[in-house]
N, C-alpha and C positions, 0 to 999 in steps of 0.2 A: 724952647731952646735946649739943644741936645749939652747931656753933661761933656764935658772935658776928658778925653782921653789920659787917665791918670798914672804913672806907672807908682808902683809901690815898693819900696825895699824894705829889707828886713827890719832896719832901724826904724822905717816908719809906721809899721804896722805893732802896736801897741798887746801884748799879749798880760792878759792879769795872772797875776803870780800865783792865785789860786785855782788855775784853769787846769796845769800837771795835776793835781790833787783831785779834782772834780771827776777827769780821766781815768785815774787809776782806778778809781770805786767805783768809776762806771763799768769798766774794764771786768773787776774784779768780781761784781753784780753779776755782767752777762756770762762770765764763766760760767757761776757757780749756778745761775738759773737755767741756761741753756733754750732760752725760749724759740719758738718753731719758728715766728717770725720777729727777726731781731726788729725790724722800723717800727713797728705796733708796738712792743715792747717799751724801746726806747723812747718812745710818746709818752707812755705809762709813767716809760720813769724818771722820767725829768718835770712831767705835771704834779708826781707826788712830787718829788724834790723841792718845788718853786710852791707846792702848797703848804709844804710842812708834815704832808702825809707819811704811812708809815711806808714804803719803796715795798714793789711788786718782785722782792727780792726773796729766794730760797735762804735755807741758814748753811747748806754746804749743797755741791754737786750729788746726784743721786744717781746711781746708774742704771739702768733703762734695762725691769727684769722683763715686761711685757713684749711680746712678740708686735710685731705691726697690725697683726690680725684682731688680737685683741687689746690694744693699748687702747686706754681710756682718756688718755690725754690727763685725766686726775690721778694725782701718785698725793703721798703724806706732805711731802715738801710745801706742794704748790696748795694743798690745802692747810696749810699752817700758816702760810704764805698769806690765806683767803682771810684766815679767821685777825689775823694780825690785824688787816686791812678792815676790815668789817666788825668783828667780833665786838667791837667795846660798847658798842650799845646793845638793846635788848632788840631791835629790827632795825630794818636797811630797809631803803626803797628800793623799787623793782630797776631806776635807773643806775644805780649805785651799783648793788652788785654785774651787772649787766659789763658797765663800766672796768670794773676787778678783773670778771672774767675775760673779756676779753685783752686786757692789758697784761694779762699771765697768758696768752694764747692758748686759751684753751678752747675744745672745739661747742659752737652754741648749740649743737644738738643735744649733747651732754645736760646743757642747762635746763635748756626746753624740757627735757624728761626728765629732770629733775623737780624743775617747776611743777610739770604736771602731774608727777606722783605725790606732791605733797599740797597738792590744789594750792597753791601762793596767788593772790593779787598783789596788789601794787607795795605794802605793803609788806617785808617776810620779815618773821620771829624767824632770828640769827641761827638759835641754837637748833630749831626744827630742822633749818636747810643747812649746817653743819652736820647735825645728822646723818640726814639721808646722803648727804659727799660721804660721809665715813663707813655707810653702808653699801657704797660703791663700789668702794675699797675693798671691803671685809667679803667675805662667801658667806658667816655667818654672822647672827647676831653679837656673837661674843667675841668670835674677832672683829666687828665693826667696832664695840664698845671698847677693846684694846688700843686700838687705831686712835679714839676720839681720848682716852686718858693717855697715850702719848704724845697728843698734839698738846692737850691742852697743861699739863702737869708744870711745873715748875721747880719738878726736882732735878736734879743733875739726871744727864741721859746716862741711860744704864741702869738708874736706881728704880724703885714702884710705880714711878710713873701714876703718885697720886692726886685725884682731885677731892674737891668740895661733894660729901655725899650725896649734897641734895642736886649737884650738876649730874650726877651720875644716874640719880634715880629720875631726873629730867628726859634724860637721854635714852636711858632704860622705858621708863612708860610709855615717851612716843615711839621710839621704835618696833616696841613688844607692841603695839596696838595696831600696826601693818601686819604683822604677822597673825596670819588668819586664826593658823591652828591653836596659838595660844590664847588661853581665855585669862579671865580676869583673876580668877581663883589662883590657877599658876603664877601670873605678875606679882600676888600679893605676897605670895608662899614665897618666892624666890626672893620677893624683895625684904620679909620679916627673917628670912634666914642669913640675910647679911646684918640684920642689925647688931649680934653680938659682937662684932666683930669690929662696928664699927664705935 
């Protein structure tokens, strides 16, 4: 039995009082995130929303220093953006992040080689593949490790931008351990010459 030809007025159509509110922070998310494909997004962020998750949301608009040629699709934002989402535990499954990355449109070739340079199974230790995104980032090792104690710090932006020594020296040994030319001697030296200090 076919339904009823219904018309609808505006009286009859019930709108909830918190639905302007829902809106606006919707609104104000896609600004400031700016994602390549707003409907994949907007999947994203109404699944975290309705899960309680933490929203595939930037903390401001970022503006776009890479050329087309070489954008990476990864900027600090949307990996701050990652670690929020991911970060709180010690690993993520391989459908999890998969999940993230695509819900911040970012492109899965990126991930793929990312994957693959840090051999991940199904399984990934959080902090290894925060890494290697921050070595993406960075040209060198020292500015990757700038990159990752700005994401990660909790001091007021502008200030040292410091972490936990022992995330640092985490962050520091796996990285310095892709770099071929550094040996182990040097990891040690560089890292017993920070200890004063710390």
């Amino acid at each position: 039995m076919p339904l009823p030809d219904t018309m609808y007025c505006s009286q009859q159509i019930h709108v909830p009082p918190e639905l302007p509110d829902v809106l606006k922070q919707f609104t104000r998310a896609a600004i400031k995130t700016q994602p390549k494909d707003i409907l994949v997004w907007s999947a994203a962020y109404f699944a975290a929303l309705t899960k309680g998750e933490a929203l595939p949301v930037k903390d401001r608009l970022e503006l776009n220093v890479a050329t087309q040629k070489t954008d990476t699709g990864l900027t600090q934002g949307l990996l701050k953006t990652l670690h929020r989402q991911l970060g709180s535990s010690e690993t993520c499954s391989m459908k999890d992040l998969q999940d993230k990355w695509r819900g911040l449109c970012l492109p899965l070739e990126q991930l793929q080689s990312l994957l693959a340079l840090g051999n991940f199974s199904s399984d990934i230790v959080w902090m290894e593949f925060f890494a290697l995104c921050c070595c993406s980032l960075g040209a060198t090792l020292m500015s990757s490790l700038k990159t990752a104690c700005e994401i990660l710090t909790e001091d007021e932006e502008g200030g040292p931008a410091r972490i936990p020594f022992s995330v640092f020296v985490q962050l520091y040994v796996y990285l310095s351990r892709l770099d071929e030319d550094l040996t182990k001697e040097q990891i040690d030296n560089f890292l017993k010459s920070l200890q004063p200090e710390v």
